[in-house]
Each structure stands twice: as structure tokens, then as C-alpha cells.
DRENZAKOL-99680 format. One record per residue (C-alpha): residue number from 1; x, y, z. Coordinates in nm, 3 decimals. Layout:
<node><n>NUM</n><X>X</X><Y>Y</Y><Z>Z</Z></node>
...
***
This chain:
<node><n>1</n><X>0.000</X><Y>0.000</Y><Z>0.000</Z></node>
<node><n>2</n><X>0.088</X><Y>0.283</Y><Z>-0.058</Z></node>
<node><n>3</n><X>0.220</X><Y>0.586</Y><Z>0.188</Z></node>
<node><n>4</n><X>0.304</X><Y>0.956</Y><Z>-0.015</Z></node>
<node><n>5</n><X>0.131</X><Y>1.229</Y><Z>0.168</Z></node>
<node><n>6</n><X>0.051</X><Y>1.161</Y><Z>0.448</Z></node>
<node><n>7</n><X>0.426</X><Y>1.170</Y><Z>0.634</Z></node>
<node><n>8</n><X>0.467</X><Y>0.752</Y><Z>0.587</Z></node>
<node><n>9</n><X>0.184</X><Y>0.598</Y><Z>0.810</Z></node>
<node><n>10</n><X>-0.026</X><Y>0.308</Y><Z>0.652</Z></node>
<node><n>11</n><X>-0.345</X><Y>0.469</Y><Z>0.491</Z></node>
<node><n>12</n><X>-0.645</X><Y>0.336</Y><Z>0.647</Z></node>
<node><n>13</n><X>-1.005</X><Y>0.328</Y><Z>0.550</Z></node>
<node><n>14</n><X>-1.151</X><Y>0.682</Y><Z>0.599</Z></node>
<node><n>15</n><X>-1.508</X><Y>0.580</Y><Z>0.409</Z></node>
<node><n>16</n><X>-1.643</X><Y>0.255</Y><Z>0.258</Z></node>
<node><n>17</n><X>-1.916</X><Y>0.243</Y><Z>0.013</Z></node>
<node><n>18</n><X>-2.039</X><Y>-0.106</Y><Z>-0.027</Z></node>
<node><n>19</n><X>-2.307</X><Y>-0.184</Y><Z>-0.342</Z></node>
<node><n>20</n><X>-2.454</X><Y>0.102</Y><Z>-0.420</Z></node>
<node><n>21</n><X>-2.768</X><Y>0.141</Y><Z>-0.588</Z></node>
<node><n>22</n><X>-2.991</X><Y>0.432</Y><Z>-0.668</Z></node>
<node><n>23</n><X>-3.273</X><Y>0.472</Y><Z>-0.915</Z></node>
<node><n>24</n><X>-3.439</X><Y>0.813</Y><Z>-1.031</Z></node>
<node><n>25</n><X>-3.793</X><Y>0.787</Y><Z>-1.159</Z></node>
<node><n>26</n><X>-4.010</X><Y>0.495</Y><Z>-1.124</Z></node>
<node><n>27</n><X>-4.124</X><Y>0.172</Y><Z>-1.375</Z></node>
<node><n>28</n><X>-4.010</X><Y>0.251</Y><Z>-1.784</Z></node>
<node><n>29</n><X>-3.890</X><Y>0.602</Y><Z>-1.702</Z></node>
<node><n>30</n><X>-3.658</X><Y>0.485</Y><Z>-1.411</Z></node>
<node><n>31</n><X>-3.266</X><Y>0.569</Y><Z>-1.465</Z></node>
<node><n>32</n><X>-3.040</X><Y>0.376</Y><Z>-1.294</Z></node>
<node><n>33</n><X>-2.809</X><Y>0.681</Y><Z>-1.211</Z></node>
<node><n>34</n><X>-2.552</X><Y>0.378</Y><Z>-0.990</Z></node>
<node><n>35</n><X>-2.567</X><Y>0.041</Y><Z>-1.059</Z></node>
<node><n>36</n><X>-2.369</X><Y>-0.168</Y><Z>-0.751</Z></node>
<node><n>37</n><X>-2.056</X><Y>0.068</Y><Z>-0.684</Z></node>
<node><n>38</n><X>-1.835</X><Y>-0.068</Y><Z>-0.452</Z></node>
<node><n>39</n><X>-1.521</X><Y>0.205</Y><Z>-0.353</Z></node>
<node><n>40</n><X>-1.307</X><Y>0.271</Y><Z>-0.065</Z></node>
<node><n>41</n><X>-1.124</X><Y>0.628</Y><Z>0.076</Z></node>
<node><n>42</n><X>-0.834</X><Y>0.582</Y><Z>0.240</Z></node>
<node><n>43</n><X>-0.762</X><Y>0.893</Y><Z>0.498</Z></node>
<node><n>44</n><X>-0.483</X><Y>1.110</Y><Z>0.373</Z></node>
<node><n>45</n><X>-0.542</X><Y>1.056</Y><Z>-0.042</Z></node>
<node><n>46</n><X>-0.603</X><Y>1.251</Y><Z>-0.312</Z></node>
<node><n>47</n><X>-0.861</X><Y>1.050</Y><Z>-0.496</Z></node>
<node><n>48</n><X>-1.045</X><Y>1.178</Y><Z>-0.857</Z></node>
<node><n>49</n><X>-1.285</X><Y>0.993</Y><Z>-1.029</Z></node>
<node><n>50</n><X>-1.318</X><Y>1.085</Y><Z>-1.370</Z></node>
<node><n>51</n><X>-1.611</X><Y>1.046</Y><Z>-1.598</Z></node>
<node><n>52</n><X>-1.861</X><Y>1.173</Y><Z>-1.857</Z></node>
<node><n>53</n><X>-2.162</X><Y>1.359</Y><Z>-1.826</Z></node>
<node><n>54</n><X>-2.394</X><Y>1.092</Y><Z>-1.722</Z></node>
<node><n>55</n><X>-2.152</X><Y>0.829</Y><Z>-1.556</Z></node>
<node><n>56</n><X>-2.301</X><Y>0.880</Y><Z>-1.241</Z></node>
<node><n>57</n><X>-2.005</X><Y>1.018</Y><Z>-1.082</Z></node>
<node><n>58</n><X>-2.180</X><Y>1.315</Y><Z>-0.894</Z></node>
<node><n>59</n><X>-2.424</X><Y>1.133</Y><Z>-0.807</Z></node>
<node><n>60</n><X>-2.164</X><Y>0.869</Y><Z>-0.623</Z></node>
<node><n>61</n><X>-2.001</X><Y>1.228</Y><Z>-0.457</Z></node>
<node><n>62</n><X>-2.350</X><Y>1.329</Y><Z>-0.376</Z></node>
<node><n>63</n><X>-2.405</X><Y>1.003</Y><Z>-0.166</Z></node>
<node><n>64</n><X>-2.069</X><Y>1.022</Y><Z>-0.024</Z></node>
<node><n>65</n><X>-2.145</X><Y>1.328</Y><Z>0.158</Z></node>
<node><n>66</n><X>-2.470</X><Y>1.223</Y><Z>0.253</Z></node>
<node><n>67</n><X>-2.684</X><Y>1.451</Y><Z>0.039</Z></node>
<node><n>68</n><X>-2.880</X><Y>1.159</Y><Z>-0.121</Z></node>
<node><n>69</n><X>-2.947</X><Y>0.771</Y><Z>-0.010</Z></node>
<node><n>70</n><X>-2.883</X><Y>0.496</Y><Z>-0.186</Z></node>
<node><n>71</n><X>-3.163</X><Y>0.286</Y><Z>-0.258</Z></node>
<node><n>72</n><X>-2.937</X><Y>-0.008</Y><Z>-0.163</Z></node>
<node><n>73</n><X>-2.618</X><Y>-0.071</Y><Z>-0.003</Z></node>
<node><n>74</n><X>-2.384</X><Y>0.127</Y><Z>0.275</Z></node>
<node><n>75</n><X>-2.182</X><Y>0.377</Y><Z>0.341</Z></node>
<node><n>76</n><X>-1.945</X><Y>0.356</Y><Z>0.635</Z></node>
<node><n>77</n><X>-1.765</X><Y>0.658</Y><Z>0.768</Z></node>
<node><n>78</n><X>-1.526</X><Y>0.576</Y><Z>1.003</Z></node>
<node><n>79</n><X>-1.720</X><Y>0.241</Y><Z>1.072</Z></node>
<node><n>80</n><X>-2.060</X><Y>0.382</Y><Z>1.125</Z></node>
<node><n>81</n><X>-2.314</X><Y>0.327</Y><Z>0.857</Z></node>
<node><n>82</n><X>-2.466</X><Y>0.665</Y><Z>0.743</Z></node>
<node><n>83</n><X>-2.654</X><Y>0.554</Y><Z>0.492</Z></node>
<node><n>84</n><X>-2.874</X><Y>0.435</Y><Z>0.783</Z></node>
<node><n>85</n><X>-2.925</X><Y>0.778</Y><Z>0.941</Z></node>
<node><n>86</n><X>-3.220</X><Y>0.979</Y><Z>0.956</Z></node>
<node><n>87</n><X>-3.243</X><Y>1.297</Y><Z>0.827</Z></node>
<node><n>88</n><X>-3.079</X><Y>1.493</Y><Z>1.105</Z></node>
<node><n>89</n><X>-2.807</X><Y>1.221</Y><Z>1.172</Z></node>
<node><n>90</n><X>-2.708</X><Y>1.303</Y><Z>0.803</Z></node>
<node><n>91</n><X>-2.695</X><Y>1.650</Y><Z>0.848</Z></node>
<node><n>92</n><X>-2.468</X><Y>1.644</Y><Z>1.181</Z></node>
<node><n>93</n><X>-2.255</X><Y>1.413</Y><Z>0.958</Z></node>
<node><n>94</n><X>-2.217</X><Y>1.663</Y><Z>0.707</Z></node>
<node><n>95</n><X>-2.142</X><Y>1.949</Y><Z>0.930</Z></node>
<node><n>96</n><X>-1.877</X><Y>1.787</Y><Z>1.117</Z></node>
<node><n>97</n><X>-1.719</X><Y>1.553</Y><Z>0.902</Z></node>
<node><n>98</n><X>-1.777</X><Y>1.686</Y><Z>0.492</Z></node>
<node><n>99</n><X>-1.651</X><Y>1.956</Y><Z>0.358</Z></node>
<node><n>100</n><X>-1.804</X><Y>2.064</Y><Z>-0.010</Z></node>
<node><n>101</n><X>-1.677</X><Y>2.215</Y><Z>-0.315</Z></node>
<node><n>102</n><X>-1.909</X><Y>2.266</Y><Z>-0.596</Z></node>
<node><n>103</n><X>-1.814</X><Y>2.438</Y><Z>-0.939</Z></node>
<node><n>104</n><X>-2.066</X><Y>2.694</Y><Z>-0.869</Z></node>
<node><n>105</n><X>-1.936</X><Y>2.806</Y><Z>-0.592</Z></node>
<node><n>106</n><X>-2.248</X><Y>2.827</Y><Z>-0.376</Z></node>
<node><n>107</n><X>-2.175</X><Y>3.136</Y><Z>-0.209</Z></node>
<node><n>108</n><X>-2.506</X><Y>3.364</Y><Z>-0.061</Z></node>
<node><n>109</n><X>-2.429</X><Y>3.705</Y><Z>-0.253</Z></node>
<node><n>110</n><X>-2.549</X><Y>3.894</Y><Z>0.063</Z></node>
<node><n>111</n><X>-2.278</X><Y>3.774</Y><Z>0.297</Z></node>
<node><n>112</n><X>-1.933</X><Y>3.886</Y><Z>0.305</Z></node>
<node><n>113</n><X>-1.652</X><Y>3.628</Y><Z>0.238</Z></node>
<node><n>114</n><X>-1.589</X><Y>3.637</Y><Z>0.627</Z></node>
<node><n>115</n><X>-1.943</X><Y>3.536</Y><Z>0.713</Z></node>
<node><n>116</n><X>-1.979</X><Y>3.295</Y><Z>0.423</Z></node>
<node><n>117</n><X>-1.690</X><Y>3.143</Y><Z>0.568</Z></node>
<node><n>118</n><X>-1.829</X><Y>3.154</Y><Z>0.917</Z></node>
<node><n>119</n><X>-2.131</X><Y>2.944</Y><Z>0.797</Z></node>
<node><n>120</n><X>-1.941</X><Y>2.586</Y><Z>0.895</Z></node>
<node><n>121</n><X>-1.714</X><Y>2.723</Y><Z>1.094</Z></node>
<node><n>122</n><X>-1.729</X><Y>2.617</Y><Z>1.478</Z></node>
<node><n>123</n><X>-1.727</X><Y>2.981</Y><Z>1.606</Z></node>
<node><n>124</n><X>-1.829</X><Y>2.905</Y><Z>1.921</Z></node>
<node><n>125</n><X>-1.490</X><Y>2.672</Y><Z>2.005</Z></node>
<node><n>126</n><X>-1.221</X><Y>2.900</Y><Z>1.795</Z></node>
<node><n>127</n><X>-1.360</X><Y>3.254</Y><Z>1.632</Z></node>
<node><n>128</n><X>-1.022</X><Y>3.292</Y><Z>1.539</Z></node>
<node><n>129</n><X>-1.073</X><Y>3.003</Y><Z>1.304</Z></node>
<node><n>130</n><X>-1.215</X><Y>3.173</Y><Z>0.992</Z></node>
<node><n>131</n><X>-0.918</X><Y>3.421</Y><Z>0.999</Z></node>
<node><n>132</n><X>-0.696</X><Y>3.171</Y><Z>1.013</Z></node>
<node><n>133</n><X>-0.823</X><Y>3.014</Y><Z>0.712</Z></node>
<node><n>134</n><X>-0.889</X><Y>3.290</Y><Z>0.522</Z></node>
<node><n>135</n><X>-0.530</X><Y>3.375</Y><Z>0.545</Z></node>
<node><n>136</n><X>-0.346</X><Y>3.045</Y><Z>0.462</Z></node>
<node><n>137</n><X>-0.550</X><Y>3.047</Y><Z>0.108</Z></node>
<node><n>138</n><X>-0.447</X><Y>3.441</Y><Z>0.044</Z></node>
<node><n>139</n><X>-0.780</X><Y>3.581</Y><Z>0.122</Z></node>
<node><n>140</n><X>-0.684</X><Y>3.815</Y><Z>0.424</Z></node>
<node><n>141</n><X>-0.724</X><Y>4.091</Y><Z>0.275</Z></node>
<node><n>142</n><X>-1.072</X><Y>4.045</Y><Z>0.125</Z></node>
<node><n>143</n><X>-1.259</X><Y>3.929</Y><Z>0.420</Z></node>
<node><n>144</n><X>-1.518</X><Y>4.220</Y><Z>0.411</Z></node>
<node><n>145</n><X>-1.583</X><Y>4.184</Y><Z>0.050</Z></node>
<node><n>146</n><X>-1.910</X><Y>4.036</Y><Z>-0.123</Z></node>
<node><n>147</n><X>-1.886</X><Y>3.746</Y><Z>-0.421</Z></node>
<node><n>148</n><X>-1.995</X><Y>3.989</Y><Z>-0.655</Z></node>
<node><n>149</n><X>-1.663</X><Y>4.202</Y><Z>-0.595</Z></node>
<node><n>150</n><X>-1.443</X><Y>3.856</Y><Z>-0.641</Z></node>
<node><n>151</n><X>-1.297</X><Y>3.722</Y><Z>-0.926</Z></node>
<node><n>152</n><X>-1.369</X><Y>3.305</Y><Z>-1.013</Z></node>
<node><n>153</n><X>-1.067</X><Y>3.203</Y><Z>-0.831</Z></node>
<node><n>154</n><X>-1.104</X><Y>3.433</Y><Z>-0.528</Z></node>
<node><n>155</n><X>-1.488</X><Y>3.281</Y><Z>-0.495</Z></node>
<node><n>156</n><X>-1.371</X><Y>2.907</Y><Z>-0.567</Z></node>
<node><n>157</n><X>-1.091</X><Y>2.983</Y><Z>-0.250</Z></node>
<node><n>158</n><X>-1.379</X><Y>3.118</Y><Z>-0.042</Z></node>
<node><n>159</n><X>-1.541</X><Y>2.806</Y><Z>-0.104</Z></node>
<node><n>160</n><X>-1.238</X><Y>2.606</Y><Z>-0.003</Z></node>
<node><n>161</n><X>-1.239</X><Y>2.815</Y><Z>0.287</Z></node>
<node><n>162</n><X>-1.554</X><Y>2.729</Y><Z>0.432</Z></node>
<node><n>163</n><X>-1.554</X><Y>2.341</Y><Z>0.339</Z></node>
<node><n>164</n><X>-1.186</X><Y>2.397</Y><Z>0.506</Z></node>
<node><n>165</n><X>-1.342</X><Y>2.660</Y><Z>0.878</Z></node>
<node><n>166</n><X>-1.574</X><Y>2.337</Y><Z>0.910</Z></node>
<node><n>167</n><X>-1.239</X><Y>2.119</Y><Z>1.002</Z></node>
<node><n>168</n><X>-1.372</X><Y>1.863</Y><Z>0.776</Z></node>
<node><n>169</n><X>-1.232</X><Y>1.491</Y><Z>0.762</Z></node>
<node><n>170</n><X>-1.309</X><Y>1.437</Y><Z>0.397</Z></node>
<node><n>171</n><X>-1.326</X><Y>1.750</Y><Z>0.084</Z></node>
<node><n>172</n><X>-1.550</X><Y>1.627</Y><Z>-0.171</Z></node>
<node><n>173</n><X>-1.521</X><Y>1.870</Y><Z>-0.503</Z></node>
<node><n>174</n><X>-1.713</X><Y>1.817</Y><Z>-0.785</Z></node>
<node><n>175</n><X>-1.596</X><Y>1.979</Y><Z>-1.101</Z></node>
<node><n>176</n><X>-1.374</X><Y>2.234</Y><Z>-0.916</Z></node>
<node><n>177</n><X>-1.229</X><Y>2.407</Y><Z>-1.166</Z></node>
<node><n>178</n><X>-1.491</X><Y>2.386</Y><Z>-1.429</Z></node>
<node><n>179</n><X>-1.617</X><Y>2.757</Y><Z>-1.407</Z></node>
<node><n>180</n><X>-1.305</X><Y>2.854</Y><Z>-1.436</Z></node>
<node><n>181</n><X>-1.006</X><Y>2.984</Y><Z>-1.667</Z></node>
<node><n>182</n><X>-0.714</X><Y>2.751</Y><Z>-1.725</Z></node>
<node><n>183</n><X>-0.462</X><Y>2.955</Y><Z>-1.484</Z></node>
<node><n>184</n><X>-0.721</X><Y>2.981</Y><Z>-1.239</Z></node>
<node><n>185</n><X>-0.786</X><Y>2.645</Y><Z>-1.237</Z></node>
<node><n>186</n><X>-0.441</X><Y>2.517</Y><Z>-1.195</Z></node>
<node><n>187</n><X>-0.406</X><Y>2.746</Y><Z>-0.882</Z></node>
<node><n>188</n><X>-0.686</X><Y>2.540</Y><Z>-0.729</Z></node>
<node><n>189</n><X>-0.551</X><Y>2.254</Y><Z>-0.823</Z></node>
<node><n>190</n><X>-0.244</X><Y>2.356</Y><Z>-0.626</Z></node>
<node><n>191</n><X>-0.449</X><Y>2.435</Y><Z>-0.331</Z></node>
<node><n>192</n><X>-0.607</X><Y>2.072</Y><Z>-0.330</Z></node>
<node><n>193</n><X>-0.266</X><Y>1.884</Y><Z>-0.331</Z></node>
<node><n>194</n><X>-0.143</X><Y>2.121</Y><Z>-0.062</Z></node>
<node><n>195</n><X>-0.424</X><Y>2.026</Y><Z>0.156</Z></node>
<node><n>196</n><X>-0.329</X><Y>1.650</Y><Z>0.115</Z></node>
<node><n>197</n><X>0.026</X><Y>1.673</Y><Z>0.149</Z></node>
<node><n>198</n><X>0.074</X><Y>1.914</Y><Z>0.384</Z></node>
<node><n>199</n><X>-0.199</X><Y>1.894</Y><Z>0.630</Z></node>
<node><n>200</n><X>-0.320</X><Y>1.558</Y><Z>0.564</Z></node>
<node><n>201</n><X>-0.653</X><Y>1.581</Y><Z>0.485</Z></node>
<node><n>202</n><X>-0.863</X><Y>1.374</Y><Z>0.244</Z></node>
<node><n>203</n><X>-0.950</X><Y>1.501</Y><Z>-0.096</Z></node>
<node><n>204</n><X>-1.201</X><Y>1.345</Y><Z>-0.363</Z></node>
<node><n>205</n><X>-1.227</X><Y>1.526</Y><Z>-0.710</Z></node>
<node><n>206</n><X>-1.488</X><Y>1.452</Y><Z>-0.957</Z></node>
<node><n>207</n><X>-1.443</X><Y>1.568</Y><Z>-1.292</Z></node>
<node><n>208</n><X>-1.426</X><Y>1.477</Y><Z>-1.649</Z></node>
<node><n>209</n><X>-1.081</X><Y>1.625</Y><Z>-1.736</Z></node>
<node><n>210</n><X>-0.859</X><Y>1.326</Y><Z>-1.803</Z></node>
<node><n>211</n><X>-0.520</X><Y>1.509</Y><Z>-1.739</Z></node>
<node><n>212</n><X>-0.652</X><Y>1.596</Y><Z>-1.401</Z></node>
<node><n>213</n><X>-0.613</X><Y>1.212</Y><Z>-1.310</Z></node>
<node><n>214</n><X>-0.236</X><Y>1.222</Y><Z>-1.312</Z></node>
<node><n>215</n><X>-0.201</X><Y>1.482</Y><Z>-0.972</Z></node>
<node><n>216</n><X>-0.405</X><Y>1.191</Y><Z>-0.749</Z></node>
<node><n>217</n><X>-0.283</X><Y>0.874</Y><Z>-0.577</Z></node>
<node><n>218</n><X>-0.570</X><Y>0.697</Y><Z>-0.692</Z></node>
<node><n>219</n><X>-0.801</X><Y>0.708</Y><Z>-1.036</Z></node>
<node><n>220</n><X>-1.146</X><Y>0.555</Y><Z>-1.034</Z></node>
<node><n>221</n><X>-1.330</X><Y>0.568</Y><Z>-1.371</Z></node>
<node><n>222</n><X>-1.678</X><Y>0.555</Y><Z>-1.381</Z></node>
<node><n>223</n><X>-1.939</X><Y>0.471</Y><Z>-1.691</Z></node>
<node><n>224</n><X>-2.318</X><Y>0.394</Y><Z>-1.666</Z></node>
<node><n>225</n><X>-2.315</X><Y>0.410</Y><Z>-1.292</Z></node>
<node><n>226</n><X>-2.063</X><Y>0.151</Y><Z>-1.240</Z></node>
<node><n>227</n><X>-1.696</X><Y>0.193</Y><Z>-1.198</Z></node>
<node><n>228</n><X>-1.492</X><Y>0.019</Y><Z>-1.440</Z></node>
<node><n>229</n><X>-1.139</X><Y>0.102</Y><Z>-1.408</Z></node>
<node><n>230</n><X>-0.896</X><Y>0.144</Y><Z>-1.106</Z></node>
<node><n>231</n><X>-0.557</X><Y>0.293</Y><Z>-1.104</Z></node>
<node><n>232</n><X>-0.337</X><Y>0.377</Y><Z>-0.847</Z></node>
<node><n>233</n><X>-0.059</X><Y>0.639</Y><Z>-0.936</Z></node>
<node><n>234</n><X>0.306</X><Y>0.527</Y><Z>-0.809</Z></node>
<node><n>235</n><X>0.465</X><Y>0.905</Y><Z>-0.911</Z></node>
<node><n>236</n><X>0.191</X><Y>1.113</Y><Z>-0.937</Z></node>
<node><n>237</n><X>0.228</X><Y>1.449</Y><Z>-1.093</Z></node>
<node><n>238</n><X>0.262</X><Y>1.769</Y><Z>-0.936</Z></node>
<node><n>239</n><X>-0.055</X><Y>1.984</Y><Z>-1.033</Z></node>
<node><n>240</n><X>0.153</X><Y>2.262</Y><Z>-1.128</Z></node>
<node><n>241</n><X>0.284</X><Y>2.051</Y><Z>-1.385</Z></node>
<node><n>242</n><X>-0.098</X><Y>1.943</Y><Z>-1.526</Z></node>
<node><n>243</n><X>-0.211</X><Y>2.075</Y><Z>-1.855</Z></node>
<node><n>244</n><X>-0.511</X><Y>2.027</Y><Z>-2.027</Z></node>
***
């Protein structure tokens, strides 16, 4: 196995998805959006599943992070099934253990990057916290300003930010740098490995840009909601070095 990034340990399990099944619609209309994935995250990896539009890879992150159920199978975080959870067991499991990163950003136009920020941030323990993060990703300095007055990359970091102020186990990003110029998107890139090899956390990138594959430990590819290729990387590529 093996042990880049995350200072030598063995990797262990972080989240195991077991048989997954999940239908959308019902009788001749239904589409069978994942059809029996099975797919393990090991704590302290950069993982990206590439795809096409349709390959059911969002909906896989989706399920991950407990936005959706499966219709069948489990999820296990850290040993405890949360595909069995109820509504509000699923959203304390997102608030203290998932940290999202959508290509749209999702940012509320009426709140300042600071209080965006602040949103999954455990002010009540550490208010110091959002600072803190708003400075390691180069954002200091616009912690007053509104989306609107950001460019792409400043709002994508803002978005790393908060998935970041939650002190979230796992980063789930789905198409990260698809809003986003080429330059721009490299820089996130960069931002991603950094969080993996240098503070250890646990990164999962969906996205259908091939080259992207090459930065990650491990490459699942996904087609018709089943996964039909794994890869694991023994040298992967800096993301600086990327292109696409």
C-alpha cells in the first residue's frame, strides 16, 4: 500500500461504500443513475474519479457526503453506517465531518466572504478560526468583500475556505475548476494537493478532465453508474505541472 502524503503511516479506510444502488424515476422512465458501486477512501489521499456527463459520478459524490441515499447498499464513515441515518443524523454528519466544493461556488451574494466562511465554521470553540483560514488560502485581505466584488478564483478559494473553517475529515469537489479559466484552475488545483500533502486531509475530485487524473494517488473511472477502471498512481504528478 501505498504511503506519499501523508508523512509515511499506513493509509487506512476513511469511508467505505459497499453496493450502491440508486434509481431516479419509477417503472419505464426509471434511470439507474448507480448500478452496484463498490469504492473505498483511504484517509490522507487525493482520490479523482473521472467520468462523462452521465456516468453517475456526482451522483456517487453526492451520496458520499450524505446529500442523497442509496436505494441499496452502505456507506461507512469511520465504521458507522450513514446511509442508515435519519435525516438529522445526516446532516450532523455533514457538518462535522464533509466539507463541499461545488463548481458553482455556492456562495449567498449577501454575505461577506468572512461570514460565508463563518457558515461551517465552529465559532463558538475558535472565532479565530475563519481568519486563520482565510489567510493560509491568500484571502486576508478580502474578508469584508461580497462574491460579486471577487474574481472566479477568489470565490472558488472562499469556497475552499468554508468546506476547510468546518475542520472537515473528507473534501468532496465536484468539477472544481470547471467555471473557471485555465490559470485559475491550476491554482486550485495547487491548493487541493497542498491540503493533502501538507496537512493531511482527504481530498475526492470529480471531474471529467482526463489530465486531471495524473495529480491523485488513486483514479477511479466511472461509466453507466458503475466503476470500471482502477488505477493507483506510483509518481503522481505535481498539479503545477498538469495541462489540459
Amino acid at each position: 500500500m501505498r504511503t506519499a502524503g501523508n508523512g509515511g503511516a499506513e493509509r487506512v479506510p476513511l469511508l467505505q461504500a459497499e453496493a450502491l444502488h440508486k434509481f431516479y424515476g419509477a417503472g419505464q422512465y426509471a434511470v439507474k443513475a448507480l448500478d452496484g458501486v463498490d469504492l473505498e477512501i483511504k484517509r490522507g489521499e487525493l482520490l479523482v474519479i473521472l467520468g462523462s456527463s452521465g456516468s453517475g459520478k456526482s451522483t456517487l459524490l453526492n451520496m458520499l457526503g450524505g446529500m442523497d441515499r442509496p436505494d441499496s447498499g452502505s456507506i461507512r464513515f469511520q465504521g458507522k453506517d450513514i446511509s442508515r441515518l435519519n435525516d438529522r443524523g445526516l446532516t450532523d454528519y455533514r457538518r462535522r465531518n464533509i466539507g463541499f466544493i461545488f463548481q458553482s461556488f455556492n456562495l449567498i451574494a449577501e454575505l461577506t466572504v468572512r461570514e460565508n466562511v463563518a457558515l461551517t465554521a465552529d465559532t463558538s470553540r475558535d472565532a479565530r478560526i475563519v481568519d486563520r483560514t482565510l489567510d493560509m488560502l491568500g484571502l486576508g485581505d478580502k474578508k469584508n468583500s461580497y462574491p460579486s466584488q471577487l474574481s472566479g478564483g477568489q470565490q472558488q478559494r472562499t469556497a475552499i475556505a468554508r468546506a476547510l473553517a468546518g475542520r472537515a475529515d473528507l473534501l468532496l469537489c465536484d468539477e472544481p475548476t470547471g467555471a473557471l479559466d485555465y490559470d485559475t484552475g491550476k491554482q486550485i488545483l495547487i491548493q487541493l494537493e497542498a491540503l493533502v500533502r501538507e496537512q493531511g486531509k482527504t481530498v475526492v475530485i470529480v471531474t471529467h478532465t482526463q489530465e486531471i487524473g495524473k495529480m491523485a494517488d488513486r483514479v477511479v473511472r466511472m461509466r453507466d453508474g458503475r466503476i470500471i477502471a482502477e488505477t493507483e498512481n506510483e509518481a503522481p504528478v505535481p498539479a503545477e505541472s498538469i495541462e489540459w
